[in-house]
N, C-alpha and C positions, 0 to 999 in steps of 0.2 A: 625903636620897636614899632610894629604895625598895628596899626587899627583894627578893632572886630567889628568884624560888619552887624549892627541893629536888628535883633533879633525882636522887634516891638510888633512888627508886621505880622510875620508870620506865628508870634503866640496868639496875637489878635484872632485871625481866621480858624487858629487853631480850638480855640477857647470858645468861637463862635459857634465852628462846628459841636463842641462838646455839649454846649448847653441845650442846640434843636436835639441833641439824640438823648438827652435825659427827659426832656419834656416832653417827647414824644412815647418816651414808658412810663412815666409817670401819667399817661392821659391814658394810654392803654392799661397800667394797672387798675384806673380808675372807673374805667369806664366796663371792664368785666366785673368788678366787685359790686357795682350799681345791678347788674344783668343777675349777675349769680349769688348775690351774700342772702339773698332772702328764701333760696333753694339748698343750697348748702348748708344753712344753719340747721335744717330740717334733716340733717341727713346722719345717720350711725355711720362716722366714719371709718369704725373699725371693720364694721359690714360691708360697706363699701369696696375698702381695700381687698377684703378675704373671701368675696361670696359674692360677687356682683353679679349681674346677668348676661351683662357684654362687657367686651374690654373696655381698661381702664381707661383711656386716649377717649374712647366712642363717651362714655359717663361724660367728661368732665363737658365735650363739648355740647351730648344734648342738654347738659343741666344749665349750662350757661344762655345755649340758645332759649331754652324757655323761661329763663329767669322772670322779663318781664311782663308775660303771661301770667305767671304767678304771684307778681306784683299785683297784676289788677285785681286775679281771683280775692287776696287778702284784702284789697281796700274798698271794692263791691261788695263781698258779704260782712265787712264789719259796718256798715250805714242801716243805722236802726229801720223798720218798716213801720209805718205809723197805719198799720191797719193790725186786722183782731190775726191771732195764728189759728189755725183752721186745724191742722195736720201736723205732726213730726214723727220722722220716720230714720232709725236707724240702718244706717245702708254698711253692709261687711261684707269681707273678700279676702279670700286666700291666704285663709286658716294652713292650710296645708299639713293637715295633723297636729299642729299645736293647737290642742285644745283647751289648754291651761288660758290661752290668751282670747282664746273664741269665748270661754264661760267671764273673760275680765272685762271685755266689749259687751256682752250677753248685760252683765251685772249695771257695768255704765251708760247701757242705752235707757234702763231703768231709770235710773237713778234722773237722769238728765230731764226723761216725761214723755219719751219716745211713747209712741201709741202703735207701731207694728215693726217691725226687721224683714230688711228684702236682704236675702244672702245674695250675690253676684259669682256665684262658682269658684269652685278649686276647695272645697272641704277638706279633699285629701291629697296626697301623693300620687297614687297607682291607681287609684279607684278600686279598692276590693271592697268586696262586705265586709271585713272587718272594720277598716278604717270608716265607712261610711254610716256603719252602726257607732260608733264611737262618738262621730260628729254628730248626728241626731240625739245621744243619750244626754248630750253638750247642749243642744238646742232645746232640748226636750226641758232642760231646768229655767227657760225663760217664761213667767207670766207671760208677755207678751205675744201675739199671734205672731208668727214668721211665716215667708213666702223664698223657696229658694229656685236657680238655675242651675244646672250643672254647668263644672267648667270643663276644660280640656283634660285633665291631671285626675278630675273624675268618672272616666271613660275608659281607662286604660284599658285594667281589665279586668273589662265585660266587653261586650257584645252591645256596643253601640252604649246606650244611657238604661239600661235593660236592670244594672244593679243600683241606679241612681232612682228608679221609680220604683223600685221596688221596694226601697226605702224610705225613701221621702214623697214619694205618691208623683204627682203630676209635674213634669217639667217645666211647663210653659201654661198661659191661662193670662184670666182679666180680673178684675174687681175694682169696685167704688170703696173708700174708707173718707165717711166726714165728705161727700161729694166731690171728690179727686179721684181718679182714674188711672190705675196703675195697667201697665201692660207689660208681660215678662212673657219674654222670647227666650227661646234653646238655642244657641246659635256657636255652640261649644264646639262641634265637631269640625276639627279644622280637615277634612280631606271628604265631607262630602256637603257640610256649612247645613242649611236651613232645608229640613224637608217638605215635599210638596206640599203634602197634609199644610201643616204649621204655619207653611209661608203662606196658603188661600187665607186661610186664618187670619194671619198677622194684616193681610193689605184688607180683610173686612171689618178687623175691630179698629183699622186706620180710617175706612173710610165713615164709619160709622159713628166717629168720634164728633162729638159735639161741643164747637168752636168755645161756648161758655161754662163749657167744663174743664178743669184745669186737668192736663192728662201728663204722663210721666211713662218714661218705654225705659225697661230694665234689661240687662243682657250680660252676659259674661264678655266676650271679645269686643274691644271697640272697635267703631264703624270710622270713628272720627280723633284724634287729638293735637294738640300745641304742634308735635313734629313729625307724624305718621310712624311711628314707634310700636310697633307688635301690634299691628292692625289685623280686620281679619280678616284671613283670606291671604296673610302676605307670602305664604309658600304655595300659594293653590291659585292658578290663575280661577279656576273658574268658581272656585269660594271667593276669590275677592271682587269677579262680574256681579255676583249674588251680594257680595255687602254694599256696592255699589246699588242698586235696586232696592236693598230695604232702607239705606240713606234715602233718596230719592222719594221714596213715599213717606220716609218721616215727612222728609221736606214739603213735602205735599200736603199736608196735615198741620194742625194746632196742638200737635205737642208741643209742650216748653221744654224738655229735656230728655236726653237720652245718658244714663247712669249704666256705668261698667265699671269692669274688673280688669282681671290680669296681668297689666303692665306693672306692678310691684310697685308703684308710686301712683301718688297721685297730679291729676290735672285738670283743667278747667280752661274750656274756650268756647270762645261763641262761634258761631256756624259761618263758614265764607259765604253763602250762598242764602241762609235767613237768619240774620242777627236776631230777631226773636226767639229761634234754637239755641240750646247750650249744652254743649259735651264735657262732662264730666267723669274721669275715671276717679276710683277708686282708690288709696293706698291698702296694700296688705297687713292680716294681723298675725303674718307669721314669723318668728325672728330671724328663720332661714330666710336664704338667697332673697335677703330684702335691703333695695338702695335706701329704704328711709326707716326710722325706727317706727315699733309695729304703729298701727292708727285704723279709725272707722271711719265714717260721717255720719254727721245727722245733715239731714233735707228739713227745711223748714218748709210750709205751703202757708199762703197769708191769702185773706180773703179777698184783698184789692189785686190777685192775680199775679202778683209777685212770690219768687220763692229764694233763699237763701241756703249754702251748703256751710256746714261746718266742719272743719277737721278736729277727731277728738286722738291725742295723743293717750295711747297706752303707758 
């Protein structure tokens, strides 16, 4: 009878290859889960699946790209501040007619020792008077003084921001609270962006700003985030020359932050260009077309010139 020929060699190589192609998924399961478990755990994934705002493909991989963006956000603001809190301020956005959830943010900014509420746009849907009476009768139950912007969504229709001030009074404007420096900009209209008026305005209470005063710029559309994700200006070249420009003179200035809305999630990064800047959006309090389950922030302002943002789960 014949011999079989040693099949030792080739299970070897065989075996060899088997192992680099398991360790190699085994590194890459490992190394998205590091990137993304700390953004996905945050996230309604039934929402997600049913109601997202881009496709599902586009989600999984901005969520992963900014994973570790969001890492540092959570491990910066939890380091205690060993100076006195000066300021706390509840920061909400895109209510979108759920106002059952706007009055449950409203109740927990309270609760928490918030001393004022900046809305960051999107109260409604369509922007009617109806809806925009509804959200003020909403806001109108909070002790606390609030300051709002209009968003995109509360524009529709009217005639420019015409039913948004008519309601809630002035757009845009300044104030000091406890010797901090708020500035809230309109910047909601995405097809014709920041009017002249507003934008002379906006580059005088920039330049006017006083380096030992801790100042903070509010807006509905961000200028800036972790992966240029619903920026403004992204369907209008010459709305995003124009965000491009109010960037530029933040930069230009001693603001510490610039606080927005819109993108249905939130985020946090520091400025490519002056790491003393910080962009932060907002997550939404509505339960529709939202990637994370509802939420607010509170802004902390601290005396030694430091500020910290927190996310408050609904």
């Amino acid at each position: 009878m014949g011999r079989k020929p040693s099949k030792s060699k080739s299970f070897s190589l065989f075996g060899l290859l088997k192992m680099f192609v398991f360790a190699g998924l085994v590194f890459g399961v490992i190394y998205g889960i590091s990137y993304g478990v700390s953004e996905f755990s945050r996230l309604d994934l039934a929402t997600l699946l049913d109601k997202s705002l881009v496709p599902i493909p586009e989600v999984a991989g901005k969520y992963i790209e900014r994973g570790s963006s969001l890492l540092n956000r959570d491990k910066e603001d939890e380091v205690p501040v060993n100076s006195r809190e000066i300021l706390k301020i509840a920061l909400l956005s895109d209510s979108h007619n759920d106002n059952d959830n706007l009055a449950s943010a409203i109740t927990k900014s309270t609760d928490i020792g918030a001393q004022a509420i900046v809305f960051l746009g999107d109260y409604t849907s369509v922007g009617s008077l109806d809806e925009l009476k509804k959200a003020k009768e909403a806001m109108d139950t909070s002790t606390l003084p609030y300051y709002s912007v209009p968003g995109d969504h509360d524009l529709w229709k009217s005639e420019g921001s015409l039913n948004f001030t008519s309601v809630f009074g002035q757009r845009y404007g300044s104030l000091a609270i406890n010797g901090v420096k708020l500035i809230l900009i309109d910047n909601s209209d995405n097809e014709i962006g920041v009017d002249k008026d507003q934008l002379k305005w906006f580059s005088e209470e920039l330049e006017s700003v006083d380096g030992n005063v801790q100042t903070f710029v509010f807006m509905s559309n961000p200028l800036y985030n972790s992966d240029g994700f619903k920026l403004m200006g992204e369907n209008n070249e010459a709305v995003s020359d124009q965000a491009a420009l109010l960037l530029s003179l933040i930069r230009s200035s001693s603001v510490k932050a610039v606080l927005a809305g819109d993108n249905h999630r939130s985020d946090k990064v520091l400025d490519p260009e002056r790491d003393t800047l910080t962009h932060i959006v907002v997550g939404a309090l509505t339960k529709e077309r939202n990637l994370q389950t509802p939420r607010f922030d509170i802004l902390t302002v601290y005396e030694n010139g430091e500020h910290r943002v927190s996310e408050i789960i609904l």
